[in-house]
C-alpha positions as CSV (number, residue, x, y, z in Angstrom):
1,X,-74.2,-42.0,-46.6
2,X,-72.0,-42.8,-43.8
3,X,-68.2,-42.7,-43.8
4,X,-66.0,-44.9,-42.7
5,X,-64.2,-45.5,-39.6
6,X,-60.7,-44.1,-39.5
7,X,-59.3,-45.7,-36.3
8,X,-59.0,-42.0,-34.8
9,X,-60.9,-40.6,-32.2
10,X,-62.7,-37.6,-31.7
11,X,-62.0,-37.6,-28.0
12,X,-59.7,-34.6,-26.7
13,X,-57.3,-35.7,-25.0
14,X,-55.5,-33.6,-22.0
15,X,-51.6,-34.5,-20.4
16,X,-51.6,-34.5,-17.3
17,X,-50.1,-31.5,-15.6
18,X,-46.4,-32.0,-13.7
19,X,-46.5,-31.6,-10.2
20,X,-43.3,-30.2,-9.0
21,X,-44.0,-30.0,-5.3
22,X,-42.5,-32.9,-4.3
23,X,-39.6,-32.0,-6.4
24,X,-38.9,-28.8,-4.7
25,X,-40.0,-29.7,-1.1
26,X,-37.2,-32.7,-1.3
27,X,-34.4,-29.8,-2.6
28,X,-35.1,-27.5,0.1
29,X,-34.5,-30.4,2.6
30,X,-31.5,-31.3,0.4
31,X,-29.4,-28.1,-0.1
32,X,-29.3,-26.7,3.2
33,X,-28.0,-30.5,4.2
34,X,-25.4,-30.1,2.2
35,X,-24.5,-26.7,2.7
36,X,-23.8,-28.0,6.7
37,X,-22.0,-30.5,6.0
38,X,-19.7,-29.5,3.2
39,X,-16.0,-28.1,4.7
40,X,-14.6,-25.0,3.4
41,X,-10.9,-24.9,3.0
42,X,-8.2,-21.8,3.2
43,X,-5.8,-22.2,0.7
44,X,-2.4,-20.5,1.7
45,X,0.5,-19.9,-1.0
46,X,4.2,-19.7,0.1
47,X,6.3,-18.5,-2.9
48,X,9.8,-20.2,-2.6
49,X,13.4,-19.5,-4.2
50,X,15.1,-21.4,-6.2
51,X,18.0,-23.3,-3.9
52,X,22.0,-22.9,-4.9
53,X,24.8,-24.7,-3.8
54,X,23.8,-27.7,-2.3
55,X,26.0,-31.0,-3.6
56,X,23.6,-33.7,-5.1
57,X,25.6,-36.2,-4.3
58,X,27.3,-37.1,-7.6
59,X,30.2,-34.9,-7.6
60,X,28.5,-31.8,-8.6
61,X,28.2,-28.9,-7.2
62,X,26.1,-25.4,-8.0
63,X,28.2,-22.7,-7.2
64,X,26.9,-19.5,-5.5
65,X,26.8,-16.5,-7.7
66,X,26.4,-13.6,-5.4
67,X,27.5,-12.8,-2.1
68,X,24.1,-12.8,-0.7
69,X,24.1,-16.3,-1.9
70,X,27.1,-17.2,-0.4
71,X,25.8,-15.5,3.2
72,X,22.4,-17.5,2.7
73,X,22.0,-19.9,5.8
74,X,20.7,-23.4,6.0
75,X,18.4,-24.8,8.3
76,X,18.7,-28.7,7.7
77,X,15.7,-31.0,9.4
78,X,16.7,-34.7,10.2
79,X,14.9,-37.6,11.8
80,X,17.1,-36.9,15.0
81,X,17.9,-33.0,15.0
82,X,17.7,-29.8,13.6
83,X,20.8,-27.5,12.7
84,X,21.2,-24.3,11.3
85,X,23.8,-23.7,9.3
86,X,25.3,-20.5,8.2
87,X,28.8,-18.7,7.3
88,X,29.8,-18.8,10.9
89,X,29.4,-22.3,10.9
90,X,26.9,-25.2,11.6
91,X,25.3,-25.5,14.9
92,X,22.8,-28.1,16.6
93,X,19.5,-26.5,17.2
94,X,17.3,-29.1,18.5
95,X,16.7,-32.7,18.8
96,X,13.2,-33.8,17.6
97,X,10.9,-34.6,20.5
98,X,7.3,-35.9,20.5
99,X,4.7,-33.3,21.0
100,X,0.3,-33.7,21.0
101,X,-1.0,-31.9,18.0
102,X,-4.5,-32.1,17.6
103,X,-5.0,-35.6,19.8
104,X,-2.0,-37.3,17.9
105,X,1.8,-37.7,18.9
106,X,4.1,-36.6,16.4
107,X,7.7,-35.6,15.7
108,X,8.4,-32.2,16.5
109,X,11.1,-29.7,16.9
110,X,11.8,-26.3,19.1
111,X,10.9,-23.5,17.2
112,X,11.4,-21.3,20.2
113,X,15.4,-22.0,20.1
114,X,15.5,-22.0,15.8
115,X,13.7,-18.2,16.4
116,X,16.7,-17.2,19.0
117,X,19.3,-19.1,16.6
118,X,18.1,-16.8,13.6
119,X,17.7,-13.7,16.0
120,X,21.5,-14.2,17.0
121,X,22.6,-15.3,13.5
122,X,20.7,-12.1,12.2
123,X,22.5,-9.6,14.7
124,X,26.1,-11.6,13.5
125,X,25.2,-11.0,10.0
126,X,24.1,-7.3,9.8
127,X,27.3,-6.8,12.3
128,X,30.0,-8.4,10.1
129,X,28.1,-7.7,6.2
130,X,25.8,-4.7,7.0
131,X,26.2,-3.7,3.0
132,X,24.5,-7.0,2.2
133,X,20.7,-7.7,2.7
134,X,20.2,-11.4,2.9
135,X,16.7,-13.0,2.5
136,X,17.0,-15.9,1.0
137,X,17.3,-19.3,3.3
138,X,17.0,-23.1,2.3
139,X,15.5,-25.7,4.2
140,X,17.1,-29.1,3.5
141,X,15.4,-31.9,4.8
142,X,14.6,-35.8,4.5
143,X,11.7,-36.9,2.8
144,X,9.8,-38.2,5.7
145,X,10.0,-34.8,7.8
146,X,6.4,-33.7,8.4
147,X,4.8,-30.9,6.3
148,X,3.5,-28.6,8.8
149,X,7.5,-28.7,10.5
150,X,8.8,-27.5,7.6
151,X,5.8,-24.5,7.0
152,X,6.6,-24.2,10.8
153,X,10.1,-24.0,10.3
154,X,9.3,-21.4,7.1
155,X,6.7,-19.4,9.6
156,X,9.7,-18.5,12.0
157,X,12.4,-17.8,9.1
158,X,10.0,-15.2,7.7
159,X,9.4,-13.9,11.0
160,X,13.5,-13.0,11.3
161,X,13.6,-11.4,7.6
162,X,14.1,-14.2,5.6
163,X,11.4,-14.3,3.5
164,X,12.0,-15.6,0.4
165,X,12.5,-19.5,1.4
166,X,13.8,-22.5,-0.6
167,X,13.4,-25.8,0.0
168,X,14.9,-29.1,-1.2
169,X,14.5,-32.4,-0.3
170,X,17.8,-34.4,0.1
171,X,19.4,-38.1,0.9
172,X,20.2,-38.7,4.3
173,X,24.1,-39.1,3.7
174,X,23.8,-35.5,1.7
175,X,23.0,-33.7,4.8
176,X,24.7,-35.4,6.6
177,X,27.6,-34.6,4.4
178,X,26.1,-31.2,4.9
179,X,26.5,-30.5,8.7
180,X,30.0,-32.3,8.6
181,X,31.1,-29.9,5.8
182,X,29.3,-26.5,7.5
183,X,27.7,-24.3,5.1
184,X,30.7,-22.6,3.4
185,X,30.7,-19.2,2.0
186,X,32.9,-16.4,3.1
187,X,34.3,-15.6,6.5
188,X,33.9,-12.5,8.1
């Protein structure tokens, strides 16, 4: 007697086997590719200070605590100039000029004369207060002062012992306000 049909065959049937050579031939083409054209980048950390004692333009003002404080120059970056200010008094620095960096023309200041104004204010300062070490400094600038001024501007300060940097942004009429007033403290 014969059975009867089920519908299933009695055929083997095989998968067919993955070929991964293309796969792996397109990778190897692909990685080094992107390996040449991907930019590494060096990422650089400046700790700063906390900033004291500059007026915020409402009436109020945060007093300086120590004497170090109160010794702690200012270097304030304008549009126009740069001025460093300190217990002796605020001086002009330099007035911006437009130097080629990397192909473009952009604001820039002299660096050269900020590192002799800190290398003469330093000599002043171990000569009148040689009890005191001061390495704190605050950079007070408008918003639209390039970035790599100001790490500039931090680059020299550090390289006259003033290592511990603050920074603060400010209204034009508050440094203004700023160089008119001189940056305070005590006298020698």
């Amino acid at each position: 007697m014969a059975q009867a049909a089920t519908g299933r065959s009695h055929r083997v049937r095989h998968s067919p086997e993955l070929d991964l050579l293309p796969v792996m031939n397109l990778f190897c083409v692909i990685i080094p590719f992107l390996l040449l054209s991907a930019s590494f980048l060096e990422i650089t950390i400046i700790e700063m200070s906390p900033t004291e004692g500059i007026s915020t333009g409402a009436g109020t003002t945060s007093l300086a605590q120590s004497e170090e404080q109160q010794l702690q120059p200012k270097i304030i970056l304008t549009n126009e100039e740069m001025f460093l200010g300190t217990v002796f008094g605020t001086r002009s620095i330099s007035r911006v000029f437009m130097e080629d960096r990397g192909g473009d023309m952009v604001n820039s200041y002299d660096f050269d004369e900020l590192s002799d104004a800190l290398a003469d204010f330093r000599g002043e300062l171990d000569e009148a207060f040689p009890t005191i070490p001061v390495h704190k400094i605050t950079i007070l600038t408008v918003d639209d002062v390039r970035y790599d001024n100001i790490v500039l501007t931090i680059d020299v300060c550090a390289d006259h012992g003033f290592d511990q940097p603050g920074l603060q942004v400010a209204a034009y009429s508050v440094l203004q306000r700023q160089i008119i007033e001189g940056a305070g403290g005590v006298s020698p």
